[in-house]
N, C-alpha and C positions, 0 to 999 in steps of 0.2 A: 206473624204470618203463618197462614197453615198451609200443607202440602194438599190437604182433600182437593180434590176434583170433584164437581158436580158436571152433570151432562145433559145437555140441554138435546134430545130424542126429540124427530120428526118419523113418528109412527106412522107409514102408511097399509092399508087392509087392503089384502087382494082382492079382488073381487070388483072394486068399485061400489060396494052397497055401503058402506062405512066411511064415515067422509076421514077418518083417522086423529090424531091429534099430535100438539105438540107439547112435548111434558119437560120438566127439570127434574130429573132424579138423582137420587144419591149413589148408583153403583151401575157401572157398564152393563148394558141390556148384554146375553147370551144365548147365543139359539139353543131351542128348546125354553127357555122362559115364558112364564107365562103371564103378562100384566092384565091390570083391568082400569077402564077409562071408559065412559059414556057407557053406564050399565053392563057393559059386556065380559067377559076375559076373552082377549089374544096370545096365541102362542109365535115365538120370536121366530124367524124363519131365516130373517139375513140381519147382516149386521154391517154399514161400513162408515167408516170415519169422514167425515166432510171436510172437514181441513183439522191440523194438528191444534190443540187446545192454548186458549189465550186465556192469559191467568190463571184462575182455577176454573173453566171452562172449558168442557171437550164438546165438541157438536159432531151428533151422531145421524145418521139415518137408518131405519131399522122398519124392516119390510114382516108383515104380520099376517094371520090369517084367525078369522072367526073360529072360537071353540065353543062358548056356550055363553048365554045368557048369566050374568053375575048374581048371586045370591043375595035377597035380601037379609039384611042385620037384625 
């Protein structure tokens, strides 16, 4: 049995131009963070927990806002 938590993030983008996404990540999103999902990066702006985590499962919501167009590789 392992202690890791993953977190299942419901990313939404202010604005409404960005439909947002929903992700499973390996490490609690923190404001000021900056992820990248559907070509873009968003920086983290709010953070709150949806209900307390079930098994190795925390469910978060996490409210974002448009920085810039992501770089191609």
């Amino acid at each position: 049995m392992t202690d890791e938590i993953f977190y299942k993030v419901s990313f939404v983008v202010v604005g409404g131009k960005h439909p947002g996404a929903i992700i499973t990540v390996e490490n609690k999103p923190k404001i000021g963070d900056e992820i990248t999902f559907n070509g873009s990066v968003f920086r983290v702006t709010e953070v709150m927990e949806l209900m307390p985590p079930v098994g190795n499962f925390g469910f978060l919501h996490a409210t974002c806002e448009h920085v810039r167009p992501a770089e191609a590789n």
